[in-house]
C-alpha positions in Angstrom: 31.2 33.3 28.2 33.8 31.7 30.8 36.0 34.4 32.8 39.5 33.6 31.5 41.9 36.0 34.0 41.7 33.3 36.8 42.7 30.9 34.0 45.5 33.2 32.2 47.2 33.7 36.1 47.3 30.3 37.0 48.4 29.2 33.4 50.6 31.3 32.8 52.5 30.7 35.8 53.0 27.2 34.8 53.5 27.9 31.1 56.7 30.0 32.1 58.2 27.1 33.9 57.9 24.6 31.1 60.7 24.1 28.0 59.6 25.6 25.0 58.6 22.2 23.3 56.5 21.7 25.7 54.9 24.7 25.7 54.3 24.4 22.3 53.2 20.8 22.3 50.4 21.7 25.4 49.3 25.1 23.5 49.1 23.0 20.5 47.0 20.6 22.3 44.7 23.3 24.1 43.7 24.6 20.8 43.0 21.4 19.2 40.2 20.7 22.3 38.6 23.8 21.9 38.6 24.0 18.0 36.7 20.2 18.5 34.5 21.8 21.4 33.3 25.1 19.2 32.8 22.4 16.3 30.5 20.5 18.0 28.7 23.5 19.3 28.4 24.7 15.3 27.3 21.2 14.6 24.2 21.4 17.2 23.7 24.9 15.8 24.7 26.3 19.3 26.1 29.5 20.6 28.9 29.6 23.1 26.6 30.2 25.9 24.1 27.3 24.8 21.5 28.8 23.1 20.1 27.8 19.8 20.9 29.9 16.4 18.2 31.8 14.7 17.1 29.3 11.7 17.4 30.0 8.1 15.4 32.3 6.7 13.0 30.3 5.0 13.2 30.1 1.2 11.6 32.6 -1.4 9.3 32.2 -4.1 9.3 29.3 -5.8 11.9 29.2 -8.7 11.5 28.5 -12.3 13.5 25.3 -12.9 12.8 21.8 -11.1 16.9 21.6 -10.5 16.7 25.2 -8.5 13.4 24.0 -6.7 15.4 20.3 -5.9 18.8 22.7 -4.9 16.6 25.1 -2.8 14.9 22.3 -0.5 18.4 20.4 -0.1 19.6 23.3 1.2 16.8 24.3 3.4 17.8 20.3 5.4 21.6 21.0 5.4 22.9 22.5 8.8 24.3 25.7 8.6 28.1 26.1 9.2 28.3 22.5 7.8 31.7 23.5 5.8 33.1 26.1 8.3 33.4 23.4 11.1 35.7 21.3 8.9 39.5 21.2 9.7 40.7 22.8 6.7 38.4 25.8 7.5 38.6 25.4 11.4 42.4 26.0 12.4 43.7 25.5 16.2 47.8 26.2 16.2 49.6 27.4 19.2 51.7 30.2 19.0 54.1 32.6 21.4 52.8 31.7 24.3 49.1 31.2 23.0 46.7 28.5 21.9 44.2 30.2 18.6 41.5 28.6 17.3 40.8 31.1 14.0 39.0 30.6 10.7 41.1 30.6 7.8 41.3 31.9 4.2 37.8 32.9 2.8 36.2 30.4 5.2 37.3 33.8 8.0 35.4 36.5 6.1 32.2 34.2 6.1 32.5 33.5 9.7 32.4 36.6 10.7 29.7 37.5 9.1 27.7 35.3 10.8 29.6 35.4 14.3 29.0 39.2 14.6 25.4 39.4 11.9 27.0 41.6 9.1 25.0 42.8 6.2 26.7 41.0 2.8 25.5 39.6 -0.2 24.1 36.0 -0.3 26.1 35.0 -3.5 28.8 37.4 -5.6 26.8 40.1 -7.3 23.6 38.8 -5.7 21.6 40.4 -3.3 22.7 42.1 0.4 21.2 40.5 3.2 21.2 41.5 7.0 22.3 38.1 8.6 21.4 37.5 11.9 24.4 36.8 14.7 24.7 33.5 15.2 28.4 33.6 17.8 30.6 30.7 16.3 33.5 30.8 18.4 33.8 31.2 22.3 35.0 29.4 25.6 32.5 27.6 28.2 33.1 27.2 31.9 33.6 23.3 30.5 35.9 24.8 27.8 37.9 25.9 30.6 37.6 22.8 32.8 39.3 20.8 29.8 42.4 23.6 30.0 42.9 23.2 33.5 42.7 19.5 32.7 45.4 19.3 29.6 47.5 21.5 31.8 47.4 19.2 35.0 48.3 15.9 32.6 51.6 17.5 30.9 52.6 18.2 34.4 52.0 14.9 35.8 
């Protein structure tokens, strides 16, 4: 993970000198480029720091029905996170003075299970499972390289 105190000095200097429109238009811009950078990290099943998530568990025993056996294996080729990197689940907003990139409604609860490898259960009334952490969200040095450069073009 990127050290963000050099970045919150030097940003929020400038921040404080800009209208708030602006502000809110280059916060609002900030998040949007880092909600696309953490989604394409989720899409090459990446943590923050760049290294690869712990695969799916591989599936159980072989179920009774051909449609469970077909759902299973489709399943097994789908990447993981493939819904939670959308934009309806994958908010960026800037607000007072900050840009947030969050998970939102039920898509939040699921998220962190996974970010921080919470025990829950793999369907409603189903069965618990320990998942393993697999971060979703963080900043990169080149996360922070494409601050400083949003933040240099609304002040040329």
């Amino acid at each position: 993970m990127a050290d963000l105190s050099a970045l919150e000095t030097w940003a929020g200097d400038i921040l404080a000198k800009l209208e708030p429109v602006q502000r809110s238009r280059l916060l609002v811009d900030v998040a949007r480029r880092l909600r696309t950078a953490n989604a394409q990290r989720m899409r090459a099943q990446q943590d923050p720091d760049g290294t690869a998530w712990e695969p799916r568990k591989p599936p159980g025993p072989a179920l009774r029905s051909q449609r469970e056996r077909v759902r299973q294996a489709a399943k097994q080729r789908q990447p993981m996170m493939a819904k939670l990197r959308q934009v309806r689940n994958l908010k960026a907003k800037g607000e007072a003075g900050t840009a947030v990139v969050e998970f939102a409604g039920r898509a939040e609860r699921i998220a962190r299970v996974h970010h921080f490898g919470e025990v829950d259960a793999v369907k409603p009334g189903g069965p618990r499972y320990q998942y393993p952490a697999r971060p979703l969200l963080g900043i990169t040095e080149s996360d922070l390289q494409t601050v400083r450069d949003v933040v240099l073009r609304y002040l040329a």
